[in-house]
Backbone of each chain as ProteinMPNN parsed JSONL, in Angstrom:
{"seq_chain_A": "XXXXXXXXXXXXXXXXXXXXXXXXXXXXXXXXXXXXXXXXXXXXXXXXXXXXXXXXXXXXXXXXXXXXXXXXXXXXXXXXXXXXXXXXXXXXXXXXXXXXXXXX", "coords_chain_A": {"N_chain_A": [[4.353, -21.464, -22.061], [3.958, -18.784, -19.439], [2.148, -18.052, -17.198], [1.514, -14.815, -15.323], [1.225, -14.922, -12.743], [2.93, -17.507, -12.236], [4.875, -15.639, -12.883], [5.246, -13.263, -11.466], [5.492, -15.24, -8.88], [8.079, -16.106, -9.203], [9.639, -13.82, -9.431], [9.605, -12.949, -6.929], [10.178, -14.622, -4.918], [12.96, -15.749, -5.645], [14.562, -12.974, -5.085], [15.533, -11.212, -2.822], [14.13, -8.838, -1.957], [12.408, -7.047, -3.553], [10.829, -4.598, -5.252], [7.656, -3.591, -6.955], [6.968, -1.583, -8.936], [5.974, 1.893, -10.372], [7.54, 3.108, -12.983], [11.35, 3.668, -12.802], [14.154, 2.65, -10.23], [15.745, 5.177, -10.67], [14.349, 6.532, -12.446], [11.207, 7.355, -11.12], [7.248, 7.089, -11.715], [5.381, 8.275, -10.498], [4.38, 9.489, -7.366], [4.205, 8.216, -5.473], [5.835, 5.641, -5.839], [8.403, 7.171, -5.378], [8.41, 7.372, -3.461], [8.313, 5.313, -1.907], [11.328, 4.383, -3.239], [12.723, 6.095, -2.014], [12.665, 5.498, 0.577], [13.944, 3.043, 0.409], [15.853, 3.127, -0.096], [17.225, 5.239, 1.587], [17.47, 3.892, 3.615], [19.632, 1.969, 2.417], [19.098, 0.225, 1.283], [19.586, -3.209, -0.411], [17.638, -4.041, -3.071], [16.001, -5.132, -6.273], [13.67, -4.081, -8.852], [10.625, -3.547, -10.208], [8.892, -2.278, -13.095], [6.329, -1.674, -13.652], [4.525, -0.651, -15.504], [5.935, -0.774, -17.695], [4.912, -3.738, -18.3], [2.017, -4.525, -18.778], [0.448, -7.188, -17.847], [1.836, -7.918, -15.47], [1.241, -5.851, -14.177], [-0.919, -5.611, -13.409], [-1.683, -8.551, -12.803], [-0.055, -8.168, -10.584], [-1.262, -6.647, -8.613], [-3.806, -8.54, -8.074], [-2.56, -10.644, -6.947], [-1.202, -10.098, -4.637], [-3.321, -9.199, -3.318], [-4.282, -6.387, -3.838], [-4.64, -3.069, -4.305], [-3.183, -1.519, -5.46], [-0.043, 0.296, -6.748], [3.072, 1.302, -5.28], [4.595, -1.755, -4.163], [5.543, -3.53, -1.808], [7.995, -6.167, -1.673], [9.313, -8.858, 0.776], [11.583, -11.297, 0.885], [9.726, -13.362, -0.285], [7.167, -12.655, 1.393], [4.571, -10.064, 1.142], [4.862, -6.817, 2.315], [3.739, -4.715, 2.044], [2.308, -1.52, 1.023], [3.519, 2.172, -0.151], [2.321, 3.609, 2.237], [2.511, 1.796, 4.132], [5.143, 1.137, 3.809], [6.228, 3.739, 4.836], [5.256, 4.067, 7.024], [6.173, 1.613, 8.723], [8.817, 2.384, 8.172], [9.073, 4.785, 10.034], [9.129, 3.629, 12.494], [10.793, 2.318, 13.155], [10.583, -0.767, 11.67], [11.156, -1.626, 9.51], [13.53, -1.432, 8.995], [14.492, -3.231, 10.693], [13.459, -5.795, 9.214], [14.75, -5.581, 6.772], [17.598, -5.855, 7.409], [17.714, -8.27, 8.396], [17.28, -9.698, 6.173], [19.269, -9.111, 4.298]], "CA_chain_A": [[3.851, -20.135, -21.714], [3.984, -18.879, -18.157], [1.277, -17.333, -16.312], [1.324, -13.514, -14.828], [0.978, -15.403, -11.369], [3.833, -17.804, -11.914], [6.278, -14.937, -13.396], [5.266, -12.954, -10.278], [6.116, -16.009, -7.726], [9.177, -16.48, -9.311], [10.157, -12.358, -8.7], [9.173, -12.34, -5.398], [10.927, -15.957, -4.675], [14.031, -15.106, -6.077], [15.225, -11.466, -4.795], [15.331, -11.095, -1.259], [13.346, -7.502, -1.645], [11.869, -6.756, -4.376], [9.865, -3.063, -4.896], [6.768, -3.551, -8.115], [6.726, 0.218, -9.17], [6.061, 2.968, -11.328], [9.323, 3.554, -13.176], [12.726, 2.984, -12.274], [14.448, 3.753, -8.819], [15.779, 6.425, -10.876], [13.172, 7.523, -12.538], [9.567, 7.198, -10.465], [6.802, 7.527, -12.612], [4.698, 8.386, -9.783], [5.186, 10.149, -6.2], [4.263, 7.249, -4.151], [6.77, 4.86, -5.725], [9.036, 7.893, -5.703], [8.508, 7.558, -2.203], [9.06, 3.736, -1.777], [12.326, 4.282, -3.415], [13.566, 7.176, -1.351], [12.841, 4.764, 1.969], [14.457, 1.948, 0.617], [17.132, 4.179, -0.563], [17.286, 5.934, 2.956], [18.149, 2.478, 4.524], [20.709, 1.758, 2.061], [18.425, -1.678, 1.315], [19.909, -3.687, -1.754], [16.509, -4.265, -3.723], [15.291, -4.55, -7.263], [12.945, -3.192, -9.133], [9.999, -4.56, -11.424], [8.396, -1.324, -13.43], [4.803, -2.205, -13.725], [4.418, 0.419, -16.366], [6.668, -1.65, -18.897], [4.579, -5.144, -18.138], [0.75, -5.003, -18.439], [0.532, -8.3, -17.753], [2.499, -7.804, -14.263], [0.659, -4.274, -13.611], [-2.561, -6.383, -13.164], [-1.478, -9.546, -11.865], [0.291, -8.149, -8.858], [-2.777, -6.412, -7.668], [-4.116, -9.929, -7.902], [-1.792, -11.497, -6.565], [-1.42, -9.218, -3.476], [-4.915, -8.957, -3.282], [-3.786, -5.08, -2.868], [-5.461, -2.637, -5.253], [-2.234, -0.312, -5.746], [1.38, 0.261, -6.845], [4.247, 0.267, -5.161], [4.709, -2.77, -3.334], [7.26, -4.388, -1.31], [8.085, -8.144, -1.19], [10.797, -9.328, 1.173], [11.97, -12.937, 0.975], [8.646, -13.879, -0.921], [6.336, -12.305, 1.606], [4.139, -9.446, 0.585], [4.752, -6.439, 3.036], [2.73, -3.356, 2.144], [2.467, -0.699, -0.007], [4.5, 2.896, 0.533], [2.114, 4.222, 3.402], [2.916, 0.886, 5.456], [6.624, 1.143, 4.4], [6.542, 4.864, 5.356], [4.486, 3.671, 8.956], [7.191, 0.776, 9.32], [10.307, 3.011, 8.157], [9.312, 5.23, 11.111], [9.045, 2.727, 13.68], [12.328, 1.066, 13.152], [10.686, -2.435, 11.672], [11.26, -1.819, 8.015], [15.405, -1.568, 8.787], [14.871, -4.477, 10.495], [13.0, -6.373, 8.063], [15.64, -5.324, 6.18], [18.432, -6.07, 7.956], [17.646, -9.603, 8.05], [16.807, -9.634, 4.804], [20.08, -8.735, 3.956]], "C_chain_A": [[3.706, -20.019, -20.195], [2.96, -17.759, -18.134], [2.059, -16.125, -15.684], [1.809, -13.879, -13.433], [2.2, -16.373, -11.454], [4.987, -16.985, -12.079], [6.25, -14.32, -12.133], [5.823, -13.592, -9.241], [7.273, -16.032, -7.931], [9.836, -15.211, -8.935], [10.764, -12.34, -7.456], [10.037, -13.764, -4.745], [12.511, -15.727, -4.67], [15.003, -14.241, -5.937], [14.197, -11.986, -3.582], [14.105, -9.921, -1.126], [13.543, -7.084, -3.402], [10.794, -5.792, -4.753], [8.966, -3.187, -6.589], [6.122, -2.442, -8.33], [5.997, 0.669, -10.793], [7.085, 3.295, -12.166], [10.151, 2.658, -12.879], [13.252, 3.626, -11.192], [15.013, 5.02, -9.393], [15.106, 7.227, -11.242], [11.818, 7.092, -12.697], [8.913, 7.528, -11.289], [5.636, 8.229, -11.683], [5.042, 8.765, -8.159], [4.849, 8.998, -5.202], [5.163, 6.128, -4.647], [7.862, 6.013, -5.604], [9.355, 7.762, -3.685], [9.13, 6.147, -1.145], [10.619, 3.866, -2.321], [12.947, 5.284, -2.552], [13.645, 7.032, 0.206], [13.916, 3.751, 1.502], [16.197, 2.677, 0.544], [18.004, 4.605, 0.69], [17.964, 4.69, 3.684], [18.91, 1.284, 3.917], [20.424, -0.064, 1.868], [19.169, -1.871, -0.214], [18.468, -4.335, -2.018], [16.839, -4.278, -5.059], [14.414, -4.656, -7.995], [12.406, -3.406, -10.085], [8.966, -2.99, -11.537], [7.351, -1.536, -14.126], [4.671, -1.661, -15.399], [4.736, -0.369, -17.861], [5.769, -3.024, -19.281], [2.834, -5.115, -18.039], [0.296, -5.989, -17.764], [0.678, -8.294, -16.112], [1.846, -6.901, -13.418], [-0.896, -5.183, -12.799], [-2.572, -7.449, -12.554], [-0.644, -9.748, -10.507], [-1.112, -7.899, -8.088], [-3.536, -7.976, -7.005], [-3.605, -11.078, -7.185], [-1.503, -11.221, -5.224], [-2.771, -9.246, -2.679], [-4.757, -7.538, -2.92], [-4.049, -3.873, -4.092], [-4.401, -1.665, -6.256], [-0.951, -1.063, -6.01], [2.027, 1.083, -6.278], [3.992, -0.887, -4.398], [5.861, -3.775, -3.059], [6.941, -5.957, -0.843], [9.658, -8.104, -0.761], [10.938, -10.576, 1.876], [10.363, -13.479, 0.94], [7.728, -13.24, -0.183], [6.084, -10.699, 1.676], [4.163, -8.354, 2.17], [4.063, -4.969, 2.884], [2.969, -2.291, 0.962], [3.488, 0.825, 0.275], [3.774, 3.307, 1.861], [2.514, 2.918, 4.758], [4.61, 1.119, 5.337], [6.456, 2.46, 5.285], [6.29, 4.298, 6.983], [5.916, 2.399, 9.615], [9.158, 0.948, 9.595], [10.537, 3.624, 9.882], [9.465, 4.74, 12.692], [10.107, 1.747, 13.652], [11.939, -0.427, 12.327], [11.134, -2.644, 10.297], [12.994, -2.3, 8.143], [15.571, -2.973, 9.424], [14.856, -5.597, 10.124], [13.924, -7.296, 7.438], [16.525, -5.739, 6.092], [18.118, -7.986, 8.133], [17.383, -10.113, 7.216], [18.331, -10.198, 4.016], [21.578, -10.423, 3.916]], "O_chain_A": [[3.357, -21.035, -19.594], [2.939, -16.778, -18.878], [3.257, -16.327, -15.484], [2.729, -13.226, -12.939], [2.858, -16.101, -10.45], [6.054, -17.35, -11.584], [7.188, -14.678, -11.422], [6.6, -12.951, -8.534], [7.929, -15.986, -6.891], [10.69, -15.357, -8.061], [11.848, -11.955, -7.019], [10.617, -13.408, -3.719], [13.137, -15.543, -3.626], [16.122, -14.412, -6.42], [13.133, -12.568, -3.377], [13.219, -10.071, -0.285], [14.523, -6.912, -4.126], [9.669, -6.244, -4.539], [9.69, -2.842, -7.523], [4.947, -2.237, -8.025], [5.678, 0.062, -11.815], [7.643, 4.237, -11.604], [10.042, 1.443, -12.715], [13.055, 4.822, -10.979], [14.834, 6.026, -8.705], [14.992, 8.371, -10.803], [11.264, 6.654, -13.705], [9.46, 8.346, -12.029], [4.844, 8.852, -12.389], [6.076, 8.255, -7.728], [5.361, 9.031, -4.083], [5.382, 5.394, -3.684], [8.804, 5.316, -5.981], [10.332, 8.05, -2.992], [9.911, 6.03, -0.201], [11.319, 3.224, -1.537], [14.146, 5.016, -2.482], [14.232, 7.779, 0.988], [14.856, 3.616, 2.285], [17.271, 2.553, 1.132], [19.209, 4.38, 0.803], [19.039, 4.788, 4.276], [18.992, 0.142, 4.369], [21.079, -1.075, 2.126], [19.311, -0.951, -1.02], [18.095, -5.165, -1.189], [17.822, -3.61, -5.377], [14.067, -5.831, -7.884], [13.096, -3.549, -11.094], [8.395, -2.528, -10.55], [7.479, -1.588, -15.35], [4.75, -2.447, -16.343], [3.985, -0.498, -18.828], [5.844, -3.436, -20.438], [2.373, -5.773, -17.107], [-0.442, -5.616, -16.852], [-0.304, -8.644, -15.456], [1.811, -7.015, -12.193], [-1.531, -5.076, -11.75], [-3.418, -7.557, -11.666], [-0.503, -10.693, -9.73], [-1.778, -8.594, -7.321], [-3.71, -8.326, -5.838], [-4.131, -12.16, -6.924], [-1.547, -12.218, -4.504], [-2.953, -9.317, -1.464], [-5.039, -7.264, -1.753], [-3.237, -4.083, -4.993], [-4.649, -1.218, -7.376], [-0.647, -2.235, -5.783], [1.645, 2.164, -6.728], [2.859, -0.885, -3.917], [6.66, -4.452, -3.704], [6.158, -6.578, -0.123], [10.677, -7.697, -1.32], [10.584, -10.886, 3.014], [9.823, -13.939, 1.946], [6.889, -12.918, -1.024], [6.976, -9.968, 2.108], [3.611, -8.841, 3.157], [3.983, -4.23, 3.866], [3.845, -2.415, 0.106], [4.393, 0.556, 1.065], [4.573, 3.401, 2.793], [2.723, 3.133, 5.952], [5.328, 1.256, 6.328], [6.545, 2.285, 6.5], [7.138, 4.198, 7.87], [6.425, 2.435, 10.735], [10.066, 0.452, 10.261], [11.418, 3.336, 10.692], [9.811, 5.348, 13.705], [10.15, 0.598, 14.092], [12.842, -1.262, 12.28], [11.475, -3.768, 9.927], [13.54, -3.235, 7.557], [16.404, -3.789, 9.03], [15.715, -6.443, 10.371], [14.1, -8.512, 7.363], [16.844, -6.181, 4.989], [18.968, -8.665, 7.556], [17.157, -11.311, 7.386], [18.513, -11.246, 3.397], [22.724, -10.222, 3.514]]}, "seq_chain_B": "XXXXXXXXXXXXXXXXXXXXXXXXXXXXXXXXXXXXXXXXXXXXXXXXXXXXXXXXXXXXXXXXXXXXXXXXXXXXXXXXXX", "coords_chain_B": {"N_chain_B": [[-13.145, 10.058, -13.015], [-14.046, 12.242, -10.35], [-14.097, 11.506, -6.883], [-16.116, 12.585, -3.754], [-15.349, 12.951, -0.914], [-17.122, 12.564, 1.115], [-18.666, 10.395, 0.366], [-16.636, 8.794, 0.161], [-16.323, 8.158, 3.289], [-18.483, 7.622, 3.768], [-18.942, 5.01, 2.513], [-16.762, 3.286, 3.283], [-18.061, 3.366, 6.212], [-19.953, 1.805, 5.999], [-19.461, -0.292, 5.66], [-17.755, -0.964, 8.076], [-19.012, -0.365, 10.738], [-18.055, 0.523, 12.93], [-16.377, 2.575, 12.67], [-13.744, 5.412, 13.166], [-13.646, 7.484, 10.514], [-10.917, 9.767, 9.149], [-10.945, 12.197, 6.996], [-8.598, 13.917, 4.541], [-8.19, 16.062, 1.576], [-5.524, 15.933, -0.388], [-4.885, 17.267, -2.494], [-6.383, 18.818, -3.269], [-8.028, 18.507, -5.663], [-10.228, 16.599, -5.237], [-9.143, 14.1, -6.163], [-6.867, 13.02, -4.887], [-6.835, 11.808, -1.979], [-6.168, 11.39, 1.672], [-6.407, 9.163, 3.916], [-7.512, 8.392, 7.428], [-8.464, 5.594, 9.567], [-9.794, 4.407, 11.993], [-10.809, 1.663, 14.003], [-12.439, -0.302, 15.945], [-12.266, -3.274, 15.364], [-10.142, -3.917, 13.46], [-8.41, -4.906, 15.477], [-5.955, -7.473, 16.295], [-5.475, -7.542, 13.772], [-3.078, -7.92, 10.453], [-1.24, -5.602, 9.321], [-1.588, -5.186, 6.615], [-4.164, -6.51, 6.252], [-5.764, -4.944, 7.678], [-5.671, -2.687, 5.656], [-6.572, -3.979, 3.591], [-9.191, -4.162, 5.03], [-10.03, -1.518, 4.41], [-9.774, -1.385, 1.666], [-11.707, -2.792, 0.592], [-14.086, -2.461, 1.425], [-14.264, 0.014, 0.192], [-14.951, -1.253, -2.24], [-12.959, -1.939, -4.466], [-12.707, 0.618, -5.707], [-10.005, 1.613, -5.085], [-7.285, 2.692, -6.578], [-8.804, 2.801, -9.432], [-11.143, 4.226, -9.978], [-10.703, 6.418, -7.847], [-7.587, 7.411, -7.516], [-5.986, 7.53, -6.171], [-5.469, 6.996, -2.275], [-4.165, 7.854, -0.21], [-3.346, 5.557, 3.077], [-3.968, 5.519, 6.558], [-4.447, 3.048, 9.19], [-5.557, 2.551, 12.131], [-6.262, 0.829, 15.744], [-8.365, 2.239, 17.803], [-7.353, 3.265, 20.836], [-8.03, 2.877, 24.292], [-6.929, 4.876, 26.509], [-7.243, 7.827, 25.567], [-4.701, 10.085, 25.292], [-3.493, 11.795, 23.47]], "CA_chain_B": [[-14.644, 10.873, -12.208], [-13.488, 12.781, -8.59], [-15.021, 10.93, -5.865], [-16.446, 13.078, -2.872], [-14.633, 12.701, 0.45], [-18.248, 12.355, 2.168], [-18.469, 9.347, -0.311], [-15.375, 7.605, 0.652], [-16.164, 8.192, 4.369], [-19.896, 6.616, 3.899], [-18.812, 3.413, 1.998], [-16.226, 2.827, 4.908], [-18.745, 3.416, 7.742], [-21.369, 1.217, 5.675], [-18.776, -1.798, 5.813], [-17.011, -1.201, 9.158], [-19.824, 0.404, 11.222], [-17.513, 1.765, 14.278], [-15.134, 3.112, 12.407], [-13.973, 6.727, 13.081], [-12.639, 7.873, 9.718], [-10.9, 11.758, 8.526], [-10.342, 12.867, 5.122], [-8.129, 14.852, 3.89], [-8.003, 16.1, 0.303], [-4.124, 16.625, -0.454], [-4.198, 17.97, -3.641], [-7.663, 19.538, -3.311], [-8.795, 17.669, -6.868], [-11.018, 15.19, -5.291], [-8.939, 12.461, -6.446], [-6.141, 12.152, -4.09], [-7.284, 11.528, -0.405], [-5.424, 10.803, 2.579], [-7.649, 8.703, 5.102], [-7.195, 8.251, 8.517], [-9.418, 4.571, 10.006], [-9.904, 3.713, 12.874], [-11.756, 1.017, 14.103], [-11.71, -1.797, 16.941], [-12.088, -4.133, 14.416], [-9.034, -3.934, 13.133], [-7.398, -5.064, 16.774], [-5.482, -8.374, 16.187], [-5.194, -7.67, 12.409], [-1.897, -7.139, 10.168], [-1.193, -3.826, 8.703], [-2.195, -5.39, 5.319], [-5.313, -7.061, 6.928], [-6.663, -3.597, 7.893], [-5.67, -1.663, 4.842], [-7.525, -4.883, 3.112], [-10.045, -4.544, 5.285], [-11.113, -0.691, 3.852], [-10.148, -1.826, 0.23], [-12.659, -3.812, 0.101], [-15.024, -1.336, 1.581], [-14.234, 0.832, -1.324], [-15.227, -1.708, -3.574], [-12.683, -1.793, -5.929], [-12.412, 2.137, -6.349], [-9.178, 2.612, -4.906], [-6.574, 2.331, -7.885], [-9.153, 3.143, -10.446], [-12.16, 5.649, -9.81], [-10.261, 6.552, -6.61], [-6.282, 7.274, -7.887], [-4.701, 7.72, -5.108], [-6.262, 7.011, -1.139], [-3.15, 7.622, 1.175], [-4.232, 5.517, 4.313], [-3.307, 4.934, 8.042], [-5.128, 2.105, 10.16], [-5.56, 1.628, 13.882], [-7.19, -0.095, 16.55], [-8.352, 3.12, 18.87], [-6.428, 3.422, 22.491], [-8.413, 2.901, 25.399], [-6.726, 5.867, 26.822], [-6.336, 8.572, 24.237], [-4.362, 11.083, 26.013], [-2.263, 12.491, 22.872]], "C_chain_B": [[-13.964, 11.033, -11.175], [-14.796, 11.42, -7.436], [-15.1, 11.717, -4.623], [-16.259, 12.233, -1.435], [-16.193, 12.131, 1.43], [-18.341, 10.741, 1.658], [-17.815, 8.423, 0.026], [-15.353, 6.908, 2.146], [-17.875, 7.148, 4.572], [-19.934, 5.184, 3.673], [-18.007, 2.922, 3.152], [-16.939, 2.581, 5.758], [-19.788, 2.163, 7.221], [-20.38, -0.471, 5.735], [-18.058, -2.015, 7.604], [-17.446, -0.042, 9.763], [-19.268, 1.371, 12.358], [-16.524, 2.958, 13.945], [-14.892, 5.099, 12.627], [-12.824, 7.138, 11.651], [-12.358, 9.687, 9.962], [-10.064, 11.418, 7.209], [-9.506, 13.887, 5.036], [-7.883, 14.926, 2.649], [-6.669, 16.907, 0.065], [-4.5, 17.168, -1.285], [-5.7, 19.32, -4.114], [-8.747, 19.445, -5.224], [-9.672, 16.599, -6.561], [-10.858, 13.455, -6.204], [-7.735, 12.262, -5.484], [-6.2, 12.308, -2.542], [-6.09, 10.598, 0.304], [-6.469, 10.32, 3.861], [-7.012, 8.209, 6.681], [-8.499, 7.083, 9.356], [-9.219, 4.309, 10.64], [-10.78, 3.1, 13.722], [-11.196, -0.533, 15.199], [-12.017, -3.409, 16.14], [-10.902, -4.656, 13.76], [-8.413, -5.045, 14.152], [-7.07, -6.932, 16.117], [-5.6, -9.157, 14.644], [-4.09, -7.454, 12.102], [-2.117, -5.901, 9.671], [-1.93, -4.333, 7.276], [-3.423, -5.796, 5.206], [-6.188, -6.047, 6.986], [-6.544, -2.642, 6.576], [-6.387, -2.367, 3.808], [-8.671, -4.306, 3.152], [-11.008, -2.847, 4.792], [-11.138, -0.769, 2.532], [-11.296, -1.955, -0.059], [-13.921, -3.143, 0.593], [-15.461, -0.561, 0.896], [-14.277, 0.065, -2.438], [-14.983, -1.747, -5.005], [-12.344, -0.668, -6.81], [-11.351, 2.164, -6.554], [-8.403, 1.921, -6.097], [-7.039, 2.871, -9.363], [-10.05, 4.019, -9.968], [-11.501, 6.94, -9.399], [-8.284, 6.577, -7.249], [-5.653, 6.752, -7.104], [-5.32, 8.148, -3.379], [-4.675, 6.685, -0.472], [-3.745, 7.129, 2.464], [-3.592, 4.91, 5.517], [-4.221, 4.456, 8.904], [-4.672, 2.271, 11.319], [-6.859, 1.613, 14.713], [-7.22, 1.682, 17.791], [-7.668, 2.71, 20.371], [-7.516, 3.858, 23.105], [-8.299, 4.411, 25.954], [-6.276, 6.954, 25.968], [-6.337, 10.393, 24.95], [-3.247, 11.388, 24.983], [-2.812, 13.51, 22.491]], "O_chain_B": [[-13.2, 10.123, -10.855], [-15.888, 10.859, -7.523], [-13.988, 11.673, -4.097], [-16.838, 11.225, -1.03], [-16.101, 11.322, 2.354], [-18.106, 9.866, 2.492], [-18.253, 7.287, 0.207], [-14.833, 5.834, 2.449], [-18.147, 6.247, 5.366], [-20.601, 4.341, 4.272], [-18.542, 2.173, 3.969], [-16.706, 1.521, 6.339], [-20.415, 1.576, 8.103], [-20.902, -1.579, 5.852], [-17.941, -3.108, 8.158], [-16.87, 1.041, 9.662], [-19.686, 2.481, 12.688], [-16.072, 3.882, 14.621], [-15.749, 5.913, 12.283], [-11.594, 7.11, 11.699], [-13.035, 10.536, 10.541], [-9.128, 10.772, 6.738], [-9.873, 14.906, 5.62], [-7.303, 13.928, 2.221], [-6.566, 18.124, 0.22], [-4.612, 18.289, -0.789], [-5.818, 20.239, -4.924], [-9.699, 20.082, -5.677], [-9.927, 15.733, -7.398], [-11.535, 12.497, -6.579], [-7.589, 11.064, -5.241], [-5.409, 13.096, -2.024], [-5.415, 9.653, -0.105], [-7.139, 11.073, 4.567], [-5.924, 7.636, 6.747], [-9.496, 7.676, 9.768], [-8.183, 3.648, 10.558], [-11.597, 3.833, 14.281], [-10.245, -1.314, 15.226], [-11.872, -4.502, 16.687], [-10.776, -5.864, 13.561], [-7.927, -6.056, 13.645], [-7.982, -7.525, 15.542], [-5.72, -10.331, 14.293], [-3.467, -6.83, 12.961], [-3.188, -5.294, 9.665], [-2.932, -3.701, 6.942], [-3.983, -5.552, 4.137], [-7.292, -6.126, 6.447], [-7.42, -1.782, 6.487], [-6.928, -1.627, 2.985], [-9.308, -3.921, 2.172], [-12.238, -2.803, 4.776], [-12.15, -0.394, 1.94], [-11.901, -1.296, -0.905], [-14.912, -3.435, -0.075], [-16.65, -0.267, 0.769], [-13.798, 0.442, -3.508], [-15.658, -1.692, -6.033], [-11.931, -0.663, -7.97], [-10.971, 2.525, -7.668], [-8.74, 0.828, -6.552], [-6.276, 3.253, -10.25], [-9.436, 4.857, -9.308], [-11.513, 8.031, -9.969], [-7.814, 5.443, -7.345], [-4.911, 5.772, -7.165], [-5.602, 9.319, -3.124], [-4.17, 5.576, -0.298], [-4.52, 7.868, 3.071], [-2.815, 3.957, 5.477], [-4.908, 5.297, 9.484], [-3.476, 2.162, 11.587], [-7.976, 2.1, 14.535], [-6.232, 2.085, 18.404], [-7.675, 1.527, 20.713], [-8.068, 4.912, 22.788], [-9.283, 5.15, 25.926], [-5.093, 7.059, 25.643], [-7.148, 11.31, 25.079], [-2.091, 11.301, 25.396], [-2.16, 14.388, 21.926]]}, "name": "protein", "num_of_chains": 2, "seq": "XXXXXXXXXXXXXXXXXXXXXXXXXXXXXXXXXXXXXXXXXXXXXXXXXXXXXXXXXXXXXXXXXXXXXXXXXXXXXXXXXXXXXXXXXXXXXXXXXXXXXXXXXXXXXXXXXXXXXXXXXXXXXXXXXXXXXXXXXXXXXXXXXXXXXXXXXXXXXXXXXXXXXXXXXXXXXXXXXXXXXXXXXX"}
């Protein structure tokens, strides 16, 4: 049996960028992952996409795991980088593309 | 339950005494707030450090009581000529 907290490490380990949403990038269940997908989208990032919604289990042990009270949330190359108002704050300031871009 | 913007702005100030917050109520339902913190406390924090650091101010609201707290941290400017 695996732990909440090891299925999580292994996510976030695993995929370079990884977005723990509402939905699916197609369909947001919520306007602030709606909003995380329409940055990552915008900068043409290859991500994907763990839909909280589907995973109790996951919905609860990111928070925890984050220590970060909300959903969406971006992990890139295992470390935990913010929720959509930091992507939005980091989209506009160029650091998210380049994040990104080395990510990549 | 709505939570009152004066509310949100008191528990902040009662954890991170300098802080200058503003509220705004987007949707005008007293559940989804956009906050604006700033505080020299913050200064030689990360972005996740400071958005931590009013979490935890809000004791756990935001996510559940609290839906939805849109929020933007910074360390005030010395010179604030904008």
């Amino acid at each position: 049996m695996t732990s909440a907290n090891d299925r999580i490490a292994e996510l976030v380990n695993n995929n370079d960028v990884v977005l723990f949403m509402k939905g699916t990038a197609l369909f947001p269940q919520c306007g602030f992952s709606s909003r995380a997908v329409a940055i990552l989208d915008r900068l043409e990032a290859k991500y994907e996409t763990v839909d909280v919604l589907q995973d109790p289990e996951i919905r609860q042990g990111i928070k925890e795991y984050s220590e970060w009270p909300t959903v969406p949330q971006l992990y890139v190359r295992g470390e935990f980088v913010g929720g959509s108002d930091i992507m939005m704050e980091m989209f506009e300031s160029g650091e998210l593309q380049e994040l990104l871009a080395a990510a990549a | 339950m709505p939570m009152a913007a004066s509310e949100i702005e008191r528990l902040i100030k009662a954890a991170i005494p300098d802080a200058a917050v503003t509220i705004r109520d987007l949707a005008g339902d007293g559940d989804h707030y956009a906050a604006r913190v700033e505080s020299r406390s913050f200064a030689g924090m990360s972005r996740i450090k400071q958005h931590q650091a009013v979490y935890a101010a809000l004791g756990g609201r935001v996510g559940g009581e609290l839906h939805a707290l849109q929020l933007e941290t910074a360390v005030p400017q010395p010179e604030t000529s904008q």
